[in-house]
C-alpha positions as CSV (number, residue, x, y, z in Angstrom):
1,X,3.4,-9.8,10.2
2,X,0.1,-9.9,9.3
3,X,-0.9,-10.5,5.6
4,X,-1.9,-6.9,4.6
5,X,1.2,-5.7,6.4
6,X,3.5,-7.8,4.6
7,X,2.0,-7.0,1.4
8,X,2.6,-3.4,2.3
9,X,5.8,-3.8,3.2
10,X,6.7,-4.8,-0.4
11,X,5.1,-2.1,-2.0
12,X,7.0,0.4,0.3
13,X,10.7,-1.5,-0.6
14,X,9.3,-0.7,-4.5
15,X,9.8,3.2,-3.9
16,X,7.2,4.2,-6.1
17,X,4.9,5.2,-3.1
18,X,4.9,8.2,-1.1
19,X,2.2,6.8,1.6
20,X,0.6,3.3,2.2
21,X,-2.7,2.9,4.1
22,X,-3.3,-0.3,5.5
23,X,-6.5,-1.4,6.3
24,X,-8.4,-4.4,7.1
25,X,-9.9,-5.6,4.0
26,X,-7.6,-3.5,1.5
27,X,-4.1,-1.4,1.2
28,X,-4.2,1.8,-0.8
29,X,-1.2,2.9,-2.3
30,X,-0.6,6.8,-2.9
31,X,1.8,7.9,-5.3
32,X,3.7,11.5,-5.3
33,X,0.8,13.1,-7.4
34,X,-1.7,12.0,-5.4
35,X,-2.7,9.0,-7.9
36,X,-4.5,5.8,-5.7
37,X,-4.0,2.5,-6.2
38,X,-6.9,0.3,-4.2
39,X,-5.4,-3.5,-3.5
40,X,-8.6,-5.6,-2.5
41,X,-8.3,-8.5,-0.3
């Protein structure tokens, strides 16, 4: 898989996201209450 969909991928196994964006130059990570987290690269 592509790098940012492996990366991903990890962070959906973790369980502590309800929704994972992938895009081309960064992931963002959405928790239950609605909390981002922005991974760069």
């Amino acid at each position: 898989m592509p790098g940012g969909m492996e990366r991903a991928r990890s962070l959906a196994a973790s369980g502590r996201y309800a929704a994972i964006e992938v895009f081309s130059d960064r992931l963002v990570a959405i928790a239950d209450d609605g909390t981002t987290s922005v991974s760069m690269g």
